[in-house]
N, C-alpha and C positions, 0 to 999 in steps of 0.2 A: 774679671779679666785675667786674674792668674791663672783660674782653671781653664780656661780658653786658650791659653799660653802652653800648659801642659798640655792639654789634647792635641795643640796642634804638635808640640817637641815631638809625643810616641809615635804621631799617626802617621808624621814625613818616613821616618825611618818604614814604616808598615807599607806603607804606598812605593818606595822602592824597592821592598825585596817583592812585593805585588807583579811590577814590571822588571823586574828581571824573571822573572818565574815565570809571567807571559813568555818574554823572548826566547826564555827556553823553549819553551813549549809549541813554539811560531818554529823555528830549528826542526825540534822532535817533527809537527806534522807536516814538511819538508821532509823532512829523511822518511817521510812513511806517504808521499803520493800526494799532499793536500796542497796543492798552490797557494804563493802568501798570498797570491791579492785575494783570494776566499778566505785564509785563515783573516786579513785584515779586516774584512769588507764582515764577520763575522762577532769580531772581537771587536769593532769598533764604538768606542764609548762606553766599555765594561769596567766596569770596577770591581773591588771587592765588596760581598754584603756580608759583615759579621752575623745576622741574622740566622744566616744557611747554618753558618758552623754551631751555632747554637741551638737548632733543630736537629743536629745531627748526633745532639747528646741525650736527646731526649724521645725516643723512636715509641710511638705511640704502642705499639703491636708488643712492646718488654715494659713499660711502664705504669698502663692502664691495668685495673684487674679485671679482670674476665670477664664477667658479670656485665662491666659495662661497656664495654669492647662489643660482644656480642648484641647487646641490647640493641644498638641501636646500627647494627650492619646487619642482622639478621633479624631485620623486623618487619609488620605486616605492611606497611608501605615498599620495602624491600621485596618481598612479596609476591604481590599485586603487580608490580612493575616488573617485574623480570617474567610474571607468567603472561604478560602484555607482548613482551620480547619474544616468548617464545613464538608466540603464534605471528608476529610482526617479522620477526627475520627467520624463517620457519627454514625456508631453503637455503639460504647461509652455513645456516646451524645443524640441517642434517647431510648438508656437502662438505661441513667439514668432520661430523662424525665419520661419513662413508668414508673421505679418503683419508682420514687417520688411524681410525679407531675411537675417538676419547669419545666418551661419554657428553651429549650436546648438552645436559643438565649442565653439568663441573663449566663448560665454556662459558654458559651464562653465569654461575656462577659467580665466575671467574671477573669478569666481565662487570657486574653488578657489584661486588665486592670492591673491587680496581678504581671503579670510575664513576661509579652510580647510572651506569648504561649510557655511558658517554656524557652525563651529565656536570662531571667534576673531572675537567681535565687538567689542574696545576695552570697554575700562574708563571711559576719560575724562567727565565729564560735560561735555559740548560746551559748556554755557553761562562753566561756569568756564575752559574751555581756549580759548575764542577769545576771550573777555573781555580774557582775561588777556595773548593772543598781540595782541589791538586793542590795548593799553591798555600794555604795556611790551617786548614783542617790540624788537629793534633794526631789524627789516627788516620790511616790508610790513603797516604797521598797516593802512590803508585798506583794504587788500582781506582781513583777521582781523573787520575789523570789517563790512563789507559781508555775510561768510559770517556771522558775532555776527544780524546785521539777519533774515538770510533763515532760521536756525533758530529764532527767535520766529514768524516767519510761517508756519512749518510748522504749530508747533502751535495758531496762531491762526487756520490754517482747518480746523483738526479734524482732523488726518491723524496725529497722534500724540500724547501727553500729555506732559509734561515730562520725569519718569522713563526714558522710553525715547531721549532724546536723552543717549547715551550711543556712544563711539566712539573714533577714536584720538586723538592730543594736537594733530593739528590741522583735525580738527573733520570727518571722515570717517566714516561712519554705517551700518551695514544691511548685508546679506549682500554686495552689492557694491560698499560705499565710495564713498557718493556723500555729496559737499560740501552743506551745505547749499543752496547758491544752484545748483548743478545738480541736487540732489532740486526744487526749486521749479519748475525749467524743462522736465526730461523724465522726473520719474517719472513713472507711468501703472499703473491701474490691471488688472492682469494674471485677477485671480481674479473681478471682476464685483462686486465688494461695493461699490465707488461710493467706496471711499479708496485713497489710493498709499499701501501702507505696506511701506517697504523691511525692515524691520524684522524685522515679524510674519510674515509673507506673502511664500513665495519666492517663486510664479508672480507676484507683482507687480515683485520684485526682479528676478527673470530678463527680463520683457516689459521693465522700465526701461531696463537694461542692454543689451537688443538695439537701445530706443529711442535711447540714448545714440552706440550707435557707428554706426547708421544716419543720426544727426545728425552724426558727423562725416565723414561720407564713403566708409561702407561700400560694396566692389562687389560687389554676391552674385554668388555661383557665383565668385566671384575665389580666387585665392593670394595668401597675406603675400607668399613668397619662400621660400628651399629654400639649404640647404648648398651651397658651391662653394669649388672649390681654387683659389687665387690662384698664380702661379708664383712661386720658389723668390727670395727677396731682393725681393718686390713692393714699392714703394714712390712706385706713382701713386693717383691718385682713391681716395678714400675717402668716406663718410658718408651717413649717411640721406637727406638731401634733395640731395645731388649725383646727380642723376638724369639715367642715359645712355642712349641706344635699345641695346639688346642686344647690337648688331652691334659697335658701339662696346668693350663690353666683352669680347664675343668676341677683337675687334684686342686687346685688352691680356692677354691669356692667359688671363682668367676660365673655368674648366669647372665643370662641373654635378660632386657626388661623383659621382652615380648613372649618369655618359653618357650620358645624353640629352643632346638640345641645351638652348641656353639658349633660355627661351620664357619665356612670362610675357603679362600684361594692361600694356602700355605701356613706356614707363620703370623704369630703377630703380636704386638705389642699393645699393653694396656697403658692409658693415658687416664692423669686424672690430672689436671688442668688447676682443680682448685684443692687439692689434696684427695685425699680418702673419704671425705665426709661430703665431695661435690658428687657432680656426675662422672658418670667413669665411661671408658669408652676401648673396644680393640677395635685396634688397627692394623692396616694390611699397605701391602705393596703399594697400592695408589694411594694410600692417604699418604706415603712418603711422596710420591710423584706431586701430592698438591705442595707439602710442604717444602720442594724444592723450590716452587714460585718466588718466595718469601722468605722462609727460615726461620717462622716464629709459630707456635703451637697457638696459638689465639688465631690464627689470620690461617692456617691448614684448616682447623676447625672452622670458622666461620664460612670459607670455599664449600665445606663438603656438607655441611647442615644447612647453609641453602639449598643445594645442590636436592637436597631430601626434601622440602621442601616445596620447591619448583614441579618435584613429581609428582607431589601430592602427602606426601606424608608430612606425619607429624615433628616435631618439635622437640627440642631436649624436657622428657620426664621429670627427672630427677631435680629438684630444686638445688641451687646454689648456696653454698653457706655461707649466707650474707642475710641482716637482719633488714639490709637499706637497697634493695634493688636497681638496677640499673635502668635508663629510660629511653625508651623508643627514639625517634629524631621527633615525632610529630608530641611525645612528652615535653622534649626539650623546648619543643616552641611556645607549648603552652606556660611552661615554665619564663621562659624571657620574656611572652606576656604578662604573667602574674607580676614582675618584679617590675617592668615597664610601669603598670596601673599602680603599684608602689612608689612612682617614682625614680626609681634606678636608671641610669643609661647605660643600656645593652646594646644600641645599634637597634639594629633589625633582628624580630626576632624569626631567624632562619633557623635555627636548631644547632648552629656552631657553637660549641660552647668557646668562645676568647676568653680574656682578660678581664675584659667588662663584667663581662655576667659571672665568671668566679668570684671577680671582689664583690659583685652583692649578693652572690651567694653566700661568700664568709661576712659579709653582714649580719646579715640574717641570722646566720651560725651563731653569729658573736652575742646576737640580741636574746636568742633562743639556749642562749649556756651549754650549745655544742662545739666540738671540737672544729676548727675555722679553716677548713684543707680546699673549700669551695666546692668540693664537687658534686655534679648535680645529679643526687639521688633522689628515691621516691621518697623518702622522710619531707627533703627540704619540698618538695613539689606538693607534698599531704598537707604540709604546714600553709602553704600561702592557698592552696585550697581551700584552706578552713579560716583563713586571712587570721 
């Protein structure tokens, strides 16, 4: 009863500066065009979800290692499905290469990475998640609350209804995850119906999204960049934007996997993701254009090695220096089955890795006198393999 006495003392005090921070922010999209009975009819029944602000500390794309980031967004179910798409939304996807320029591979991509091709499009109701990220977030109120501003003007110039402002916990929306204050700027109507709706409407999501990386800087008919073997103990220049004329990296031992020479559209920069002893990769102009979608070198990379992929090519060569590899989604499931047949409760096993299926992950760990961090590598999937 006491700790029920405390929760309730902190929370009264939380819940009022909650709604005072609404009512500001009822004011603000007043003074910027949004009518309150929308803003009301919007915000009605919202509260705060600690939950958000606690996903917002832990951003899967700077967290995960690489290995299994990519494993399981750039896998053969991934694939399969996206080369489904291509020949499925064929004229979408090359109306909106013609009138952008971008490369209709990168769109699908983009597209299949984002959302699983419309497949996973966030839970969140955006009004409550950036409310809540303006309004008690410890980092970057201003700009939760600026995207808070631009998803009432979405629906205030008729492009969506409130219901379908729905996304992930910070405020990401539509087949291909656009913020609300970049839906505002370069969605574009793709199917001719006279609304941008990312939502409903792929040919509007795909034309957006070419519009998007054509605004940042796309070069058509260009290359991201292409695998390359660094020499043995390398440890000069590195990073995306240390950008060298070719020749330059030629003098420092850089080679192509494939022998060819190094060629390319200008400049570029070498990436190695998992140091010097991963895969190494130069980069050019558009793989900067990808990784302004996002801002993380795991999730550029992931967009452009599908993108490779989708055309027909192959796969990253260079093995990763990890002794415990990362696993597919269709591993993952086999995996929350194994531990199901164990007994464990996982839920469903759908290939998410939660809470459930970590703790009996670090079960297992704990059984097998490994180190207990849950996560779900091929070691622990060889293990209940071999039961």
């Amino acid at each position: 009863m006491l700790a029920m006495t405390v929760f309730l003392f902190c929370a009264a005090p939380a819940q009022a500066q909650f709604a005072s921070c609404v009512g500001d922010l009822r004011t603000q999209a007043e003074a910027q065009g949004v009518p309150a009975a929308l803003f009301d009819r919007v915000m009605r029944g919202v509260e705060p979800d600690p939950k958000i602000v606690e996903l917002s500390e832990a951003q899967p794309e700077f967290v995960t290692p690489i290995w299994d980031y990519l494993a399981s967004l750039v896998d053969a179910e991934k694939i399969t499905d996206g080369r489904a798409m291509l020949k499925k939304y064929a004229t979408p996807l090359r109306s909106a290469e013609k009138q952008f320029g971008v490369d209709h591979h990168v769109v699908a991509a983009v597209w299949g990475v984002e959302s699983d091709y419309g497949r996973i499009a966030g839970r969140y109701y955006l009004p409550q998640s950036l409310s809540t990220l303006a309004c008690t977030a410890p980092r970057r109120r201003d700009y939760f609350r600026s995207e808070f501003m631009a998803a009432l003007k979405i629906v205030a110039r008729g492009d969506l209804a409130p219901e379908k402002l729905r996304g992930s916990w910070a405020g990401a929306f539509g087949h291909t995850q656009f913020m609300p204050s970049t839906y505002l700027r370069l969605a574009v109507d793709g199917d001719g119906d006279g609304h941008s709706n990312l939502v409903d409407s792929i040919p509007d999501a795909l034309a957006s999204t070419a519009n998007f990386l054509r605004n940042a800087g796309w070069q058509p008919g260009a290359i991201w960049g292409y695998e390359v073997r660094v020499p043995a103990g390398y440890g000069g220049a590195s990073g995306r934007s240390n950008k060298k004329p070719l020749a330059q990296w030629k003098k420092l031992g850089i080679q192509r996997l494939d022998g060819k020479p190094l060629s390319g559209p200008g400049p570029a920069g070498l990436i190695l993701p998992a140091g010097a002893e991963g895969p190494a990769f130069l980069v050019f102009k558009n793989y900067d254009t990808i990784f302004s979608y996002n801002g993380a070198t795991s999730y550029a990379l992931a967009i452009s090695l599908l993108s490779e992929q989708l055309k027909g090519h192959g796969g990253i060569r260079t093995p990763w220096p990890t002794d415990d590899p990362g696993l597919s989604r269709a591993e993952k499931r086999e995996l929350q089955r194994l531990l199901i047949a164990r007994g464990y409760d996982v839920g469903e096993p759908d290939g998410a890795i939660g809470a459930k299926t970590r703790g009996a992950i670090a079960d297992i760990q704990r059984r097998a006198n490994l180190a207990e961090d849950g996560r779900p590598g091929l070691k622990v999937l060889t293990m209940l393999r071999g039961r």
